[in-house]
N, C-alpha and C positions, 0 to 999 in steps of 0.2 A: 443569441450569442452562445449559451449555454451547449444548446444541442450543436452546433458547431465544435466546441472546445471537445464535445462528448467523442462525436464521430472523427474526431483527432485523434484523441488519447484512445479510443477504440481499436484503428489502424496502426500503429503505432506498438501498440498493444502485439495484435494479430505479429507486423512485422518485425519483433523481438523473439516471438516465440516462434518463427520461420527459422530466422538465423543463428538462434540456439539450436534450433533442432539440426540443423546442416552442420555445422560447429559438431554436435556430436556423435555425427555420422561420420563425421571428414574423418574424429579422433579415431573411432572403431576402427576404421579402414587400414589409416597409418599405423594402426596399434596391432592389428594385424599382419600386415604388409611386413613390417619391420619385428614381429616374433616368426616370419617363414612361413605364418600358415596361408596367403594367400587372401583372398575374398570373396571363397568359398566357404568358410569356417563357419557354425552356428555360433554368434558372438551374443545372443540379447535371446529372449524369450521367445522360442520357436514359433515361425509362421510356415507355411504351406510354401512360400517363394522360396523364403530360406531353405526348406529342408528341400526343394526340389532342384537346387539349385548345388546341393551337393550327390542329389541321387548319380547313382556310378553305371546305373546297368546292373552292377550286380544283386543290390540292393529292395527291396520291393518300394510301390512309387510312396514318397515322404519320409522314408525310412533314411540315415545319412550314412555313408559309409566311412569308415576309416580304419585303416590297418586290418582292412579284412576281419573286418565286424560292420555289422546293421546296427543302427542303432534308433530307437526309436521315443522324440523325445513327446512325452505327452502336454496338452494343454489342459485336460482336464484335471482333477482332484482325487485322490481314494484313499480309503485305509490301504493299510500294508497289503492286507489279504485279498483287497477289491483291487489293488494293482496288480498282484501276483496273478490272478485270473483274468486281468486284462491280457497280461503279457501271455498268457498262457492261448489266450485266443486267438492270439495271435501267433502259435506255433514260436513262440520264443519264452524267457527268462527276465527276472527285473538283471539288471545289470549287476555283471562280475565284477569286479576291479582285480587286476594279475598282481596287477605291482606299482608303484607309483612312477612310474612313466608311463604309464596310461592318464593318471591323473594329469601330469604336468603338460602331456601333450594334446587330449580332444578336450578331457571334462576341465581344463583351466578356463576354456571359455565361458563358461557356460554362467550363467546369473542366478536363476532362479534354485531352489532347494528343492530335491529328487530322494522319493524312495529309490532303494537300492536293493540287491537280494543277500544282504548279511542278515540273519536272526538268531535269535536262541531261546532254548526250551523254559529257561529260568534265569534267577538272579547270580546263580551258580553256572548255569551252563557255556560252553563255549560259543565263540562266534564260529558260527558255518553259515555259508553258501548255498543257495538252494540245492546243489548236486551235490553235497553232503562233504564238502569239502572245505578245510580249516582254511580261516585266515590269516594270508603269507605274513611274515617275521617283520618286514619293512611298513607295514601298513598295522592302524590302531586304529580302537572306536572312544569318545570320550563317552565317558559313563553320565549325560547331561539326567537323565529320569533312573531311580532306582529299579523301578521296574521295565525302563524301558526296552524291549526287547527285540525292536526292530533298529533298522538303521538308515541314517536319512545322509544322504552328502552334503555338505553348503560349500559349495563352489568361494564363495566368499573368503571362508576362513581356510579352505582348502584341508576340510576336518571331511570323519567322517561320526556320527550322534546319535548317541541311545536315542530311541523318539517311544511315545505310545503307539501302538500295535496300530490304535483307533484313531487316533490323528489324521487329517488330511494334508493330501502333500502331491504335486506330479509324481510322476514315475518316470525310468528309461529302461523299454525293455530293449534286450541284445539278442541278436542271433547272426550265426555265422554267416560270411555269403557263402551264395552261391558261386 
């Protein structure tokens, strides 16, 4: 009777964690559907369906388009420097942020925590952009590491975070379309 009760509570099991997971599909959908963006948006931890599923054409293939930018979100890990040269090899940048309408409109989705291309030289130096350009008036970095000299997004808290140089972390690199 045992292994009865077993193979019960087993199923049961199984079909709880079914219709949770449906449940939080269904939410994503609505929760996008009803912010405009459709159900095309990169809403959760990028996959190959997902980002092909926003590829535009103009875009290269897994890469997502939006407002006339590529964007490219990594699954794997790097330091700062080992993202920079990813994105580099890929004939793009870790990602700019203009203004925060950028933020509120693609990278709101997003879940997981992304190197970005904000750095600086020192504990004194300014925040710049890979292209050597300051960052805008409307947008701030919290100073979470004294030294910390890179910068990381967390989609979460909608910040953007001193981190270690050497830290692991996704990346998103950017490039214009075509």
């Amino acid at each position: 009777m045992s292994t009865s009760w077993r193979l019960l509570a087993g199923t049961l099991g199984i079909l709880a964690l079914a219709l949770l997971a449906s449940v939080l599909a269904l939410g994503i959908l609505i929760t996008n559907y009803s912010s405009g963006q459709g159900s095309e948006s990169p809403f959760s931890v990028p996959n190959i369906t997902t980002q092909k599923g926003c590829y535009s054409g103009s875009c290269p293939e897994n890469w997502i388009w939006n407002r006339g930018n590529c964007y490219y979100l990594s699954r794997e890990v790097q330091t700062w420097p080992g993202s920079q040269n990813a994105c580099q090899s890929m004939n793009s940048s870790l990602l700019k942020v203009e203004d925060r309408e950028e933020l509120q409109d693609f990278l709101k989705l997003l879940i997981s925590d992304y190197w970005i291309g904000l750095s600086r030289s020192g504990s004194d130096g300014p925040w710049l952009w890979e292209d050597g350009s300051g960052l805008s008036h409307d947008l701030s970095v919290q100073d979470i590491f004294p030294n910390g000299w890179c910068v990381n997004y967390y989609p979460r808290q909608n910040e953007f975070s001193s981190e270690d140089c050497l830290r692991s972390f996704s990346y998103i690199c950017e490039q214009r379309a075509i």
